[in-house]
Every structure is written in structure tokens, then in C-alpha cells.
C-alpha positions as MATLAB code, in Angstrom:
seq = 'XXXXXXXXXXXXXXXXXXXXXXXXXXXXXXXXXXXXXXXXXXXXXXXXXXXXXXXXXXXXXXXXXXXXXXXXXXXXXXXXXXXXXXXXXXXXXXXXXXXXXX';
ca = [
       0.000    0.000    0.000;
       1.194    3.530   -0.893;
       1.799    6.321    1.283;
       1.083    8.578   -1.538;
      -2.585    8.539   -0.817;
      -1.894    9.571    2.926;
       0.132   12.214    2.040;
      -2.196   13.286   -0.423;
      -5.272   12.964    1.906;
      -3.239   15.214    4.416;
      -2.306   17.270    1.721;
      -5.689   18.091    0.944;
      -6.943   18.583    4.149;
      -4.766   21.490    4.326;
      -6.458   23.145    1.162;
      -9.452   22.342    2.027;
     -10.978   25.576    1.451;
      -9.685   25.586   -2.055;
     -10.942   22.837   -3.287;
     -13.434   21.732   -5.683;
     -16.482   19.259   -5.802;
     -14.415   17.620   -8.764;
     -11.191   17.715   -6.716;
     -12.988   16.157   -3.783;
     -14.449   13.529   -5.840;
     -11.531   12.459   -7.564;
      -9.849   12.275   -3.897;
     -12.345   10.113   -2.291;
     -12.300    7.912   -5.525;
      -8.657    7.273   -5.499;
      -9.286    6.165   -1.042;
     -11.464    3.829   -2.510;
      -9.241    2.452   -4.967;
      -6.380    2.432   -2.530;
      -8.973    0.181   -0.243;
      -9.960   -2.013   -3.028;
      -6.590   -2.425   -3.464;
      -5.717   -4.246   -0.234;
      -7.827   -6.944   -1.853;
      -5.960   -7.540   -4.776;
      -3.457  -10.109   -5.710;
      -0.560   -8.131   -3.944;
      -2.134   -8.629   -0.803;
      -3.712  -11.561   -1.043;
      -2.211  -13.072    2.527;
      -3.317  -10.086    4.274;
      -5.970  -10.539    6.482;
      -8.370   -8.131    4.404;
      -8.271  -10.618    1.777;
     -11.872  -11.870    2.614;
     -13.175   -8.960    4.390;
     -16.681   -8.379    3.571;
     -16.752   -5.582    5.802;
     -13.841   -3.899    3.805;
     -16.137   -4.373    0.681;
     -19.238   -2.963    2.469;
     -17.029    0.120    3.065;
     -15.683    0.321   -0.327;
     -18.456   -0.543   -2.419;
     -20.644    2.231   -0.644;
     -18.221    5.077    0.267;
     -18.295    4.477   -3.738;
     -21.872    4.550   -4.171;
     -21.905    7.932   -2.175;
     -18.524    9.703   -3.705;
     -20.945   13.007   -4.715;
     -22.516   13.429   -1.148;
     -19.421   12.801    0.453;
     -17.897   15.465   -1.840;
     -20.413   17.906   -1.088;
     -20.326   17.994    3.000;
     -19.007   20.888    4.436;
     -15.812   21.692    4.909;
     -15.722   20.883    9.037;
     -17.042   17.490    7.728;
     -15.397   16.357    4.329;
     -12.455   17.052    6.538;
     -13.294   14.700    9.761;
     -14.056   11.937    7.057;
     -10.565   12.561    5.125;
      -9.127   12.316    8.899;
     -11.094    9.130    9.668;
     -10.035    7.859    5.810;
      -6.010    8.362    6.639;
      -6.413    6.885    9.458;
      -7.904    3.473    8.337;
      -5.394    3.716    5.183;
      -2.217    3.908    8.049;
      -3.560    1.217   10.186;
      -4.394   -1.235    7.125;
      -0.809    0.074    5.711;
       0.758   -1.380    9.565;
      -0.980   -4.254    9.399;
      -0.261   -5.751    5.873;
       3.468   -5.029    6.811;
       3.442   -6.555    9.931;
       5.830   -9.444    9.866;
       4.276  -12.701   10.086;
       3.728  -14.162   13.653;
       5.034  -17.339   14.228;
       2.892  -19.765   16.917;
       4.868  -22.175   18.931;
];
């Protein structure tokens, strides 16, 4: 997983005021292609492999990328918080080194 997209989301949060419905949507789009990317081939081991509750939360923060885009600022802003957050915990997690049970 990147840290581009976490740098980006924090990025953004600082500009917030400047920008766009269009430059919100395309943000939240690319979090949800950075989640639906921790169930691709490259992390097939992880433990989000067969998460249904990761695809719950991807398929509708998808399904609601304009209403998202739209909050207010105060709020797009606690969700892009909330958003990095998952991203660095999911990033610590899938890099974890493997435990080993004796």
C-alpha cells in the first residue's frame, strides 16, 4: 500500500478551502481504490483478503462519492481524517511481519 494517498489525503486537508467538488471527488475515488486495493493479488495473505466488511465500506463510500464530496468543509475534513487513518492502520498491518505460533 502507498503512502502517496496519505500524504495526499493530508495534503488536501490542508487546502481544504480551495478545493473543488471535482477535486474532492476524484480524492475520495482514489481512497477507494487504494482500499480495493488491499484486496488484490498483492495482498492476497493479508488478512483483508476476505473482508466483507472492507467491501461494504468500499463498495458504498463508492456509491456515495458526490454526497461525500459535497459535506461541508468541518465534515469532508473529519471523514478525510477518519479515511487516513484506516489507510495507516491497514498500511501497519499488511506489513506486519508474520507471527510465528509455537
Amino acid at each position: 500500500m502507498s503512502h502517496g494517498i496519505i500524504t495526499e489525503i493530508r495534503d488536501a486537508r490542508k487546502e481544504l478551502l480551495s478545493l473543488s467538488i471535482k477535486d474532492r471527488e476524484r480524492l475520495v475515488r482514489r481512497i477507494v481504490d487504494e482500499l480495493h486495493a488491499v484486496r488484490s493479488s498483492d495482498f492476497s495473505d493479508s488478512p483483508f483478503a476476505n473482508s466483507t466488511g472492507l467491501d461494504h465500506l468500499v463498495a458504498r463510500t463508492y456509491d456515495t462519492i458526490p454526497e461525500i464530496a459535497r459535506m461541508d468543509d468541518r465534515n469532508f475534513g473529519m471523514v478525510l481524517d477518519q479515511f487516513a487513518e484506516l489507510l495507516e492502520t491497514i498500511t501497519n498491518i499488511v506489513r506486519l511481519p508474520p507471527t510465528v505460533l509455537h
